[in-house]
C-alpha positions in Angstrom: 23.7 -51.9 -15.2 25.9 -49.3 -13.9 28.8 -49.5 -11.7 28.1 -48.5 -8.3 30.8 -46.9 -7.6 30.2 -44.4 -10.4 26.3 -43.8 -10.1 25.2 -40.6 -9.0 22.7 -39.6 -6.7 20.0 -40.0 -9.5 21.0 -43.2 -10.1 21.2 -44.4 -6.6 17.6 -43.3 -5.5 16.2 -45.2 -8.6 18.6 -48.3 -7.8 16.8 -48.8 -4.3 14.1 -49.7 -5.8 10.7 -50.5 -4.2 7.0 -50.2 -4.4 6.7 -47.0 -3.7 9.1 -45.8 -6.2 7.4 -48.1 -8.8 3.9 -46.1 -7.9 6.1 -42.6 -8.1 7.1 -43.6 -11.8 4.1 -44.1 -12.9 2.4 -41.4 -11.2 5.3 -39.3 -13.0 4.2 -41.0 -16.4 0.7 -40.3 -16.2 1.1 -36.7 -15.0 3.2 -35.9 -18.0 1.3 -37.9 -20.9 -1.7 -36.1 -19.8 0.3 -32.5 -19.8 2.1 -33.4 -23.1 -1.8 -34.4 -24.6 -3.1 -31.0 -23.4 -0.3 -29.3 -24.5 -0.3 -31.0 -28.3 -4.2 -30.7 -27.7 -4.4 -26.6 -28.0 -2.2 -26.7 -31.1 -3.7 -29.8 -33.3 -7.4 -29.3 -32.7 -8.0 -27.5 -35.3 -6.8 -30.5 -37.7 -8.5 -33.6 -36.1 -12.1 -34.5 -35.7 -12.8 -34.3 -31.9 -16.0 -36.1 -32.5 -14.2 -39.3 -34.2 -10.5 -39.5 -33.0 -9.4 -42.9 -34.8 -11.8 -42.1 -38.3 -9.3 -40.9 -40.1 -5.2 -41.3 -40.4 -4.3 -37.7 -39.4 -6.1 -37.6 -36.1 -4.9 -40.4 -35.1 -1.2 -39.3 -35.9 -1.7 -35.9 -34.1 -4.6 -36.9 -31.1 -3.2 -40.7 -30.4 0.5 -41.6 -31.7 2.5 -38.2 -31.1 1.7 -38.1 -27.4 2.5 -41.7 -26.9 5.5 -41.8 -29.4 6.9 -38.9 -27.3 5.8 -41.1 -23.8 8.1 -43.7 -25.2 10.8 -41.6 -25.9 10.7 -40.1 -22.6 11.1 -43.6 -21.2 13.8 -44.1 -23.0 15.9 -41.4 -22.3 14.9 -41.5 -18.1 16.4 -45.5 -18.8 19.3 -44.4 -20.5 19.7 -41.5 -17.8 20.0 -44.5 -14.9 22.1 -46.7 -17.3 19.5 -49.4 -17.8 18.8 -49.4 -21.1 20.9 -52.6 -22.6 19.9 -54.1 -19.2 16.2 -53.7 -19.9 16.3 -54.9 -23.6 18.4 -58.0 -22.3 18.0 -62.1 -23.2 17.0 -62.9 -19.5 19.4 -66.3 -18.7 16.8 -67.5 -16.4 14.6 -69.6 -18.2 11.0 -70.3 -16.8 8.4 -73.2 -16.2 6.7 -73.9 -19.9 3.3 -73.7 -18.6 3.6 -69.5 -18.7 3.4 -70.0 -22.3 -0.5 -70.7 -21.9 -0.7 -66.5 -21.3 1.2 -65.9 -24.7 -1.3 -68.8 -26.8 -4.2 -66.9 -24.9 -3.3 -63.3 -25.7 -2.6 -64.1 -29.2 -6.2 -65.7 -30.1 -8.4 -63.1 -29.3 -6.6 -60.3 -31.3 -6.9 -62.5 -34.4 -10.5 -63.4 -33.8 -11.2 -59.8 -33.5 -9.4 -59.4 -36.6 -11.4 -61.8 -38.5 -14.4 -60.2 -37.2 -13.8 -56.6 -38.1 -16.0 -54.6 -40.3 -13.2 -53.7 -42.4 -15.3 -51.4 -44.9 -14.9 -48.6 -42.5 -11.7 -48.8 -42.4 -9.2 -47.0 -45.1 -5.5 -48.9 -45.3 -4.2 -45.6 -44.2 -6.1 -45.4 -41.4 -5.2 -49.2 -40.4 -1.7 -48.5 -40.7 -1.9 -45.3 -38.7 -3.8 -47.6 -35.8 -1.5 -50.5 -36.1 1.5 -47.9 -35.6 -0.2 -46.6 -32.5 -0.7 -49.7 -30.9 3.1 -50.5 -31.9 3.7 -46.7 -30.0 1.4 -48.0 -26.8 3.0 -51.2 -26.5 6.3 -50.1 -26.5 5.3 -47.5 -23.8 3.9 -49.2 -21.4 5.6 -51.9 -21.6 8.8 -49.7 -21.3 7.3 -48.5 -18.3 5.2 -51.7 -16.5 7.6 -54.7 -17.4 10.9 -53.0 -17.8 11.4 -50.1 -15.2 8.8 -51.0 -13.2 9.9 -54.6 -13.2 13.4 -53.6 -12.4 12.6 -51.1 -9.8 10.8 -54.0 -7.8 13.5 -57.0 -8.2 16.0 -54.2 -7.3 14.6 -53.9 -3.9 15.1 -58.0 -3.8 10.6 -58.7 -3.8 10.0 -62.3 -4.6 9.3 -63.2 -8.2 5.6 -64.2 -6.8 5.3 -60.1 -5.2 7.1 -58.3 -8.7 3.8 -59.8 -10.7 1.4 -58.7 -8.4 3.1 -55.2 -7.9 3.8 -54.9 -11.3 0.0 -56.1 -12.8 -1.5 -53.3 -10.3 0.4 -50.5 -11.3 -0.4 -51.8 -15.0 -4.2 -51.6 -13.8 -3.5 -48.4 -12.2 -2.5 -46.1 -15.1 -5.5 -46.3 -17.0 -7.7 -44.8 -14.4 -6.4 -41.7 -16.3 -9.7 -42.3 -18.2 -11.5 -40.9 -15.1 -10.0 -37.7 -16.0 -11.5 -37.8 -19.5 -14.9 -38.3 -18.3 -15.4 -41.9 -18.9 -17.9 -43.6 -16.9 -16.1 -45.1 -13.4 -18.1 -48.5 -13.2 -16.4 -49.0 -16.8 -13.2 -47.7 -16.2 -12.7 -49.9 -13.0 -13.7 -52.6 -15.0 -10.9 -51.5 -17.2 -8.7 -51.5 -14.3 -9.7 -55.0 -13.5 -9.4 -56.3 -17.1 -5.7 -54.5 -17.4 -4.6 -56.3 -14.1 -5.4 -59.4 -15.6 -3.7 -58.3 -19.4 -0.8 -56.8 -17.1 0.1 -60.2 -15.3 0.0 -62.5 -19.2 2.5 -59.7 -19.8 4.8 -60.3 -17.1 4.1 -64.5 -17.6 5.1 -63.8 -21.7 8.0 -61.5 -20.4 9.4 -64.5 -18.0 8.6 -67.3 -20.6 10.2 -65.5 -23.5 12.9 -64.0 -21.5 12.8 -60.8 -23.6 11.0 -57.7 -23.0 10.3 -57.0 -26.9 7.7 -60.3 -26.7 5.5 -58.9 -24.5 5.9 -55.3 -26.3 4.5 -57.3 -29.5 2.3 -58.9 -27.9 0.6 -55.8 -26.2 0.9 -54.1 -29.6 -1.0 -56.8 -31.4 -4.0 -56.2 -28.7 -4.9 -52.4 -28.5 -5.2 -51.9 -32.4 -7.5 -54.9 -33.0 -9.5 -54.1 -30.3 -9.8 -50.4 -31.6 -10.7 -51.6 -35.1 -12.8 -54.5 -34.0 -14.8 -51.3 -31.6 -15.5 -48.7 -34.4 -13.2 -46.8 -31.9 -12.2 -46.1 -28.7 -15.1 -43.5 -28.3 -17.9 -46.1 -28.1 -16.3 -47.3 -24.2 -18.8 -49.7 -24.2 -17.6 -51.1 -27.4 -14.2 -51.5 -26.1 -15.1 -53.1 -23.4 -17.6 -55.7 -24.7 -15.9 -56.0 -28.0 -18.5 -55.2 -30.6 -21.6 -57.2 -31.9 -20.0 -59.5 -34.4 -20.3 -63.3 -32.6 -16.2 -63.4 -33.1 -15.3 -60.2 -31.7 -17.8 -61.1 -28.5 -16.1 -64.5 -27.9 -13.1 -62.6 -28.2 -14.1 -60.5 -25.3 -14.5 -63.3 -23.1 -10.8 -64.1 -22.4 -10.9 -60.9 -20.4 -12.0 -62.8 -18.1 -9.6 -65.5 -18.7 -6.9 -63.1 -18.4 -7.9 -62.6 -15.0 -8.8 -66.1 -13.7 -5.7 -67.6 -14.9 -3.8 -64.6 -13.6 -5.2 -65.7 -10.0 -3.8 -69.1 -10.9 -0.4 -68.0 -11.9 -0.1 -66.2 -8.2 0.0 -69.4 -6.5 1.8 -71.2 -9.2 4.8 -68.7 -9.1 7.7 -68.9 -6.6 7.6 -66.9 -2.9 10.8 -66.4 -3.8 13.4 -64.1 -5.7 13.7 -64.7 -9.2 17.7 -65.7 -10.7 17.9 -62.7 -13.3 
């Protein structure tokens, strides 16, 4: 971190910390990933099929990757800006209670049933590496964003380790109601929400377990790509959220739920008090 007696007023605002300022960030985040799409938007169109974003490698470069590859980037530089950035990508020295590792073993299943049940025919190994490379650019993202700076903003302001994964799991949830904007249906992009609350907290549990912000980064980039190629894409929403028709890929889809019910657990299994860092 920086020495306080040589931040500036930039850094100091950001070192207070606090929900609100965690809700500003992302609110910040969303605002410019959504002008930076627009914006790439008017000048690729004419090279990606708008009717199937993730069909082919060169959509999915232009529509998908280069506005979240440039999100990431961002993120970097805003940490860097504020002196964070070896802080975030530290070995936490505070280890945690072994159970936590029951949200890494249940995040890693279902991305490898869904990649044993994917209809892999429709799929060229172009366009696989192009979506494997985009969920690598999401997870890095907003993970960057929800368990590092987000994380950090909210044990600044001294929250208990108990209120930082709560805080930090809603504002998680709370970035993809950008899909509103996009026209998806609400009832299944609050269900979303709900779902990326409960995805959100097995990130923070893998994040304390691990100690190390790249796990849950891998972890989150192992998810959105098998569940993209396990959909057909993330145009079929209903897909996405259900998880396809192969018996595999809809057992998969379950442990949404478990994300959430053993994220409830974890809230009364987790200190009322701040966290050694």
């Amino acid at each position: 971190m920086t020495d306080q007696t040589t931040e500036n007023a930039w850094q100091r605002f950001w070192a207070r910390g606090g929900w609100w300022r965690s809700i500003l960030l992302a609110a910040v985040y969303l605002l410019v990933y959504l002008g930076i799409s627009q914006l790439i938007g008017l000048f690729v169109r004419p090279f990606i099929d708008l009717d199937d974003l993730y069909g082919d490698p060169v959509s999915v470069l232009l529509a998908s990757i280069l506005p979240i590859g440039l999100m990431g980037l961002l993120l970097l530089l805003f940490a860097r800006s504020l002196g964070w950035l070896p802080h975030l990508f530290r070995r936490r020295t505070a280890r945690a209670p072994r159970w936590m590792w029951i949200a890494v073993a249940i995040t890693v299943v279902p991305p490898v049933m869904k990649l044993a049940g994917t209809d892999w025919s429709r799929f060229t190994p172009a366009l696989v590496l192009a979506i494997l490379f985009f969920g690598l650019c999401v997870g890095f993202a907003e993970e960057l964003l929800t368990r590092g700076l987000t994380v950090e903003l909210l044990e600044h302001h001294g929250y208990s380790e108990r209120a930082v994964y709560v805080l930090s799991s809603v504002v998680f949830g709370l970035i993809h109601l950008q899909n509103l904007l996009g026209g998806g249906n609400p009832l299944l992009v609050f269900a979303t929400v709900g779902y990326a609350m409960g995805f959100g907290a097995m990130m923070f549990l893998a994040l304390r377990v691990s100690r190390w912000l790249i796990v849950p980064m891998l972890l989150h980039a192992l998810t959105d790509p098998t569940t993209l190629m396990a959909a057909g894409g993330l145009n079929d929403a209903h897909a996405v959220v259900t998880g396809g028709s192969h018996a595999l890929v809809t057992f998969a889809s379950l442990f949404n739920f478990v994300y959430i019910a053993f994220g409830i657990v974890a809230v009364f299994l987790l200190p009322g008090r701040k966290r050694a860092l």
